[in-house]
N, C-alpha and C positions, 0 to 999 in steps of 0.2 A: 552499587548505583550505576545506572546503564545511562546513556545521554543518547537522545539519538536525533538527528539534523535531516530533516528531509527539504527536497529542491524539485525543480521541474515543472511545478503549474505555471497556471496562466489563462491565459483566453485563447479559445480555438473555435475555429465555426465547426458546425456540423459537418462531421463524418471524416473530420483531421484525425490524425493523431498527438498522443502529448506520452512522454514517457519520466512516470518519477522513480527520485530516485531517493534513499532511506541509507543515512550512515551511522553506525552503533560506534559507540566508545571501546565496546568488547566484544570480544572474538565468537563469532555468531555459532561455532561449534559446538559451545557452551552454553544456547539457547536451543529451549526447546521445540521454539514454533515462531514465524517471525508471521506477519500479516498486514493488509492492508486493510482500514474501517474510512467509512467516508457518512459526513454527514451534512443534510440538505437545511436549510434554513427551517425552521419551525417543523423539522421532524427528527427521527430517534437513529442515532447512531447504529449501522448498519456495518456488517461483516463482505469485504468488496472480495479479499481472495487470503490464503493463507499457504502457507509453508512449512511443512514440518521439517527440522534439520536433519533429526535422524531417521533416514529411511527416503527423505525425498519428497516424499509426498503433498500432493497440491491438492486444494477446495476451491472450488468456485461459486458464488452467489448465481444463480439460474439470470440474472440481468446483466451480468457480464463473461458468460460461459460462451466462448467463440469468440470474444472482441478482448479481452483480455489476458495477460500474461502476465504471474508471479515470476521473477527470479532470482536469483543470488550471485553474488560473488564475493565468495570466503577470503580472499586474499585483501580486499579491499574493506571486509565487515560491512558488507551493504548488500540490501534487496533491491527489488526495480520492479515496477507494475509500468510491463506497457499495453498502452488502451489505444484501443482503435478504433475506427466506426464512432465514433464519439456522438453522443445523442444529447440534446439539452436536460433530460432526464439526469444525468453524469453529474450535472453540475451541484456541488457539494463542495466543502473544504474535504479534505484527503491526509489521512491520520495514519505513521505508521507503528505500531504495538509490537512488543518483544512477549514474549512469556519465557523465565527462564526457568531453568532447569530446577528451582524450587519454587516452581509455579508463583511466582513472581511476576507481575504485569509492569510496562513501562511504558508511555507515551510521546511522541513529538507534538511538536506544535502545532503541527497541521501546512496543508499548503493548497492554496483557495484553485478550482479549477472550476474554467465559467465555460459552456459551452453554449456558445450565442454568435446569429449568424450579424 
């Protein structure tokens, strides 16, 4: 069982920045792909950016390629999406998803990010 705590949102006008942050109960070495999903009121849950642990490698959704940043840090078991250029579009609750190493899914609670001037 994976628990994960994410922090960070908020309200920001256009074109701030806001940086969240995602903390797992287990050692992220141990997971296969850590990610960020965000989802808009009265629309479908949406792939914002991902991580894969082994190898390193990042995905970006084409709407936040350039404003956007996946990270990690293993010592702490946490990732971190930081956004930039923030555009009212953005604004979504902000979900952070583990897949573990037997293709295992887990969810946070989300953390609401409103971008409005």
């Amino acid at each position: 069982q994976v628990q994960l705590v994410e922090s960070g949102g908020g309200l920001v006008q256009p074109g701030g920045s806001l940086r969240l942050s995602c903390a797992a109960s287990s050692s992220i070495s141990s997971f296969y792909a850590m990610a960020w999903y965000r989802q808009a009121q009265g629309k479908v849950r949406e792939l914002v950016a991902s991580f894969r642990i082994d190898g390193g490698s990042t995905n970006y959704a084409d709407f936040v390629k350039g404003r956007f940043t996946i990270s990690r840090d293993g010592s702490k078991n946490a990732v971190y999406l930081q956004m930039n250029d923030l555009k009212p579009e953005d604004t979504a609750v902000y979900y952070c998803n583990v897949l573990n190493r037997w293709l295992k899914t887990y969810w946070g609670q989300g953390t609401q990010v409103t971008v409005s001037s």
